[in-house]
N, C-alpha and C positions, 0 to 999 in steps of 0.2 A: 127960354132957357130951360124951362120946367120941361116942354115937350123934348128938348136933345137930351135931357138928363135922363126920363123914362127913356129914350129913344137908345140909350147907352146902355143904359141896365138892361133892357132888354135885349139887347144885342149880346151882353156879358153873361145874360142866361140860357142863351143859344149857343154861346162858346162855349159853357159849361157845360150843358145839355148834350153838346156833342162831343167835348172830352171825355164825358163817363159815358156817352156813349160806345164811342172809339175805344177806352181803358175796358168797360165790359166783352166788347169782342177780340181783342189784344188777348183779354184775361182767357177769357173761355178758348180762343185757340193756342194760348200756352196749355193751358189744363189737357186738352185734348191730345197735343202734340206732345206732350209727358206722357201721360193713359197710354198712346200708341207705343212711344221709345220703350216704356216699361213693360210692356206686353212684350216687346221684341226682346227686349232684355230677360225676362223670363224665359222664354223660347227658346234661348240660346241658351242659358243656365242648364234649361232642362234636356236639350239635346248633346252636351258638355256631360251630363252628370250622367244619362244614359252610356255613353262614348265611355266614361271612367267606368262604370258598374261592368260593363261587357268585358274590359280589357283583367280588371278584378277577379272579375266570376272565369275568364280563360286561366291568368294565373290560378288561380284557386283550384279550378279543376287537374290541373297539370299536377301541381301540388299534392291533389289529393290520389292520383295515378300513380305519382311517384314513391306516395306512402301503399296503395294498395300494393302494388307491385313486390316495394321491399319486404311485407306482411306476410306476402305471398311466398316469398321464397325464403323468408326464416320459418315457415310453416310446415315449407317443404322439407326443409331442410331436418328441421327438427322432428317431422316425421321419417325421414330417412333413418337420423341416429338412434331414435325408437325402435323402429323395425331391426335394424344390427341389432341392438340391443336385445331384443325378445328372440331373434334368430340366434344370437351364441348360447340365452338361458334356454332354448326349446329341447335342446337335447342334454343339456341336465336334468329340465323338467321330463322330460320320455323315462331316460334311462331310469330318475327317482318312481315316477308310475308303475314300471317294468319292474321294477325291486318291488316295492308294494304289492301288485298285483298278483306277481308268478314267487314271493317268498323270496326272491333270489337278495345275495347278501352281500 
């Protein structure tokens, strides 16, 4: 009876032996097969967020054409009404020089 009973235990410690055997490689190709999904996960994150910055940075730039453009042409514009402007006082300005210059009254 002594020898079935070692003869048990030790049977119970090779069923043991190879359950944490079997739960450490279970474990390690969960961990591993996570590491991988998460690296994919990542990858996709960052080819997503590259994808968003591009479509950003095209509005942005449009954005920023739209505002050059209108800058442009209030610029022009506003050097337009300038120039009228110095063109109607240019011949005040002569004719006051003209007075000045030649006495005339």
């Amino acid at each position: 009876m002594a020898k079935e009973t070692m003869q048990a235990v030790s049977q119970a410690e090779q069923q043991a032996a190879q359950l944490v055997k079997s739960a450490q490689e279970e474990s390690e190709r969960a961990v591993s097969e996570a590491s991988q999904k998460g690296a994919q996960l990542m990858a996709n994150a960052v080819r997503e967020a590259q994808k968003k910055t591009e479509i950003l940075l095209g509005v942005a730039r449009a954005d920023g054409e739209k505002i050059r453009d209108a800058a442009q042409k209030e610029t022009e514009e506003t050097f337009r009404v300038l120039e009228q402007r110095a063109s109607l006082h240019r011949d005040e300005a002569i004719s006051a020089v003209k007075k000045i210059v030649l006495g005339e009254r």
